[in-house]
C-alpha positions as a Markdown table, in Angstrom:
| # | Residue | x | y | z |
|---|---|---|---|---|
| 1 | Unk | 96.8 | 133.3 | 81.0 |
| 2 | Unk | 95.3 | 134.4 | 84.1 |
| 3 | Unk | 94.0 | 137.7 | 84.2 |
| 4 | Unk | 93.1 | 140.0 | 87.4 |
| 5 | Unk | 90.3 | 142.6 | 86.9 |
| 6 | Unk | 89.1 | 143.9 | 90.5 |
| 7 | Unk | 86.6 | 146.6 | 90.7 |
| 8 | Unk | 83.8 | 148.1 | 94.0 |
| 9 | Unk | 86.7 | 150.3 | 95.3 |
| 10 | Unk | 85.7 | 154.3 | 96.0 |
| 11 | Unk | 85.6 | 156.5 | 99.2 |
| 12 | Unk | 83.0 | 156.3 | 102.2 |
| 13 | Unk | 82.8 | 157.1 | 105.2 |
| 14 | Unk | 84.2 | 155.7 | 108.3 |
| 15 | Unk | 81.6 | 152.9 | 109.7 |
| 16 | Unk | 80.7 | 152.5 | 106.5 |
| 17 | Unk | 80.7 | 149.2 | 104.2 |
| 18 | Unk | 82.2 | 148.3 | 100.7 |
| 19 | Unk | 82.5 | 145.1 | 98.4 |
| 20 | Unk | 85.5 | 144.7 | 96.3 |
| 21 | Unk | 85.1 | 141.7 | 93.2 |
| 22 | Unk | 87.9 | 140.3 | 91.5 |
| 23 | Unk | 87.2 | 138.0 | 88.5 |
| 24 | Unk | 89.3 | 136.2 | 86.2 |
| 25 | Unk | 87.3 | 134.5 | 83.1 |
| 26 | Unk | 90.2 | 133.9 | 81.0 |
| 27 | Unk | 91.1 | 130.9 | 82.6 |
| 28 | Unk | 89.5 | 127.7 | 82.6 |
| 29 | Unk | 91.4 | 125.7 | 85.5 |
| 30 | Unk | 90.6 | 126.5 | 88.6 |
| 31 | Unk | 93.1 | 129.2 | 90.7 |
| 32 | Unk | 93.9 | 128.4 | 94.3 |
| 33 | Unk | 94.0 | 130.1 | 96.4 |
| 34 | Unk | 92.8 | 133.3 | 95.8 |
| 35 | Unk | 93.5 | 136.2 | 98.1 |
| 36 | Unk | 93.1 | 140.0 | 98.6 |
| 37 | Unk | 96.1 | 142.0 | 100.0 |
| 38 | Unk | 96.8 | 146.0 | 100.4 |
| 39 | Unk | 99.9 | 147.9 | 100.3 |
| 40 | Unk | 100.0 | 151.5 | 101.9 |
| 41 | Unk | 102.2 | 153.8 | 100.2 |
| 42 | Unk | 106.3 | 152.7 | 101.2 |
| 43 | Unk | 105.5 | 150.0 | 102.9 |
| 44 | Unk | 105.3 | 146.1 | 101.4 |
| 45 | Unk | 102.0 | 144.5 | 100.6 |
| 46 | Unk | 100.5 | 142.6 | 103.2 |
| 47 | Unk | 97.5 | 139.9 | 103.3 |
| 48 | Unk | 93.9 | 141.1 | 104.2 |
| 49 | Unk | 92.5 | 137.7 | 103.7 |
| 50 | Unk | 93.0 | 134.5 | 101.9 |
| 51 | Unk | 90.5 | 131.6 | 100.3 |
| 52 | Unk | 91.3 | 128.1 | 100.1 |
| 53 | Unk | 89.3 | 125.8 | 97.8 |
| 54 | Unk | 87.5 | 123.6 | 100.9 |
| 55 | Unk | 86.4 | 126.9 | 102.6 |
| 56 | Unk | 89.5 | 127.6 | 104.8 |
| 57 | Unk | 89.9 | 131.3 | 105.2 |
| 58 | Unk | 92.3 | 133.3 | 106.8 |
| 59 | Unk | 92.5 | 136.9 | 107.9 |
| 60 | Unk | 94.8 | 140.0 | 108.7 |
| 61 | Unk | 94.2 | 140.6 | 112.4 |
| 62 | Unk | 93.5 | 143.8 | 112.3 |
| 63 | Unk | 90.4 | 143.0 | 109.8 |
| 64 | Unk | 89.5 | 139.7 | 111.7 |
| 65 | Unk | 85.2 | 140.0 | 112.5 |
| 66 | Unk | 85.0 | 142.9 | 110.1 |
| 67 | Unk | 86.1 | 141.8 | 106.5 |
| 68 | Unk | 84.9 | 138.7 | 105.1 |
| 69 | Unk | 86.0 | 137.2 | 102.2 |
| 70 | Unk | 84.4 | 134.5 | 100.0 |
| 71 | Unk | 84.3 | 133.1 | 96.4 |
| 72 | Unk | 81.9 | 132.2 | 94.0 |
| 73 | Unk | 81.5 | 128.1 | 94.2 |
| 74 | Unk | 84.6 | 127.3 | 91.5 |
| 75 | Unk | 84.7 | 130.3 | 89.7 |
| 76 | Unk | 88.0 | 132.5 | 89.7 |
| 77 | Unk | 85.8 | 135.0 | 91.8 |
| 78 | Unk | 86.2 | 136.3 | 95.2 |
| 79 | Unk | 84.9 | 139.2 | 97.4 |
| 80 | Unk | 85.7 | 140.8 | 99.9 |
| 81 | Unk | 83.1 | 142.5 | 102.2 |
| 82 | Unk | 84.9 | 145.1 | 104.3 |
| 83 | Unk | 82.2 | 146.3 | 107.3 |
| 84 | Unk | 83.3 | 148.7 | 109.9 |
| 85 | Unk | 85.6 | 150.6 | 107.7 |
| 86 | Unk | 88.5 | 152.8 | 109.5 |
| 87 | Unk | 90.2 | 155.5 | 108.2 |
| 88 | Unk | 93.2 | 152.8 | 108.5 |
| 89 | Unk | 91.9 | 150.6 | 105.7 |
| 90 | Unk | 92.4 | 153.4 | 103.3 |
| 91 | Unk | 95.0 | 152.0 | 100.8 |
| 92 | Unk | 95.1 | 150.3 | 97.7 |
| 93 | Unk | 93.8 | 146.6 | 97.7 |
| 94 | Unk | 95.0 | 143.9 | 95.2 |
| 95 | Unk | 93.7 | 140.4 | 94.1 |
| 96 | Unk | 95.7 | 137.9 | 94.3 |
| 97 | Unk | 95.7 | 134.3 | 92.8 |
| 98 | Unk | 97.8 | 131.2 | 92.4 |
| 99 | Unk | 97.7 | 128.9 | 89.5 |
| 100 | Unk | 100.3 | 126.3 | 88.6 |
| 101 | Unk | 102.6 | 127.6 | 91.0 |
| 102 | Unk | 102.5 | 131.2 | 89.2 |
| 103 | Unk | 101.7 | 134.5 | 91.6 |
| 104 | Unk | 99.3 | 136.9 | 89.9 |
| 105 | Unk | 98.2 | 140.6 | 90.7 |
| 106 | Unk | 95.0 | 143.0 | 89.7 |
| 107 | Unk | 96.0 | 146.4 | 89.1 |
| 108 | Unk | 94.6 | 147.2 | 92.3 |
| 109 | Unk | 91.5 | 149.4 | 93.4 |
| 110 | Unk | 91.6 | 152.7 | 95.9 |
| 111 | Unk | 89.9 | 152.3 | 99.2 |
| 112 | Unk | 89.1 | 155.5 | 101.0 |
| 113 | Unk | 87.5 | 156.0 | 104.2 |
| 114 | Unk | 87.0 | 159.3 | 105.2 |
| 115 | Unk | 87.1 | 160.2 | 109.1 |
């Protein structure tokens, strides 16, 4: 069973960077794709940015040339380095991966950026 477990969420300052990790090690086939997205408080979750197995990426546009998100080789590991942080990005950021056509969640990990 696939299992979420993010972590590198915490408060900085605006400007400054963070790393998020999400890691699944309970599952031996590979998940595609894997994904980070963020939900502010009453409103839905939306994408931040998404990894294909092949390298294709895809990103929120509002992130686009400041987050970057990438995955160790063909592991069920992604980051996501967030650079230029805005008091904006402050929400709560969730891993995301698809595995024989099943949606899984982390439990999600704070991101504050302080002004």
């Amino acid at each position: 069973q696939v299992q979420l477990v993010e972590s590198g969420g915490g408060l900085v300052e605006a400007g400054a960077s963070l790393r998020l990790s999400c890691a699944d090690s309970k599952t031996p086939f590979t998940i595609n794709p894997m994904a980070w997205y963020r939900q502010a408080p009453g409103k839905q979750r939306e994408l931040v940015a998404a990894f294909y197995l092949g390298g294709t990426t895809k990103y929120e546009d509002s992130v686009q040339g400041r987050f970057t998100i990438s995955r160790d080789g063909a592991k069920n590991t992604v980051f996501l380095q967030m650079s230029s942080l805005k008091p904006d990005d402050t929400v709560v950021y969730y891993c995301n991966g698809i595995w024989h056509g099943n949606t899984y969640w982390g439990q999600g990990t704070q991101v504050t950026v302080s002004s």
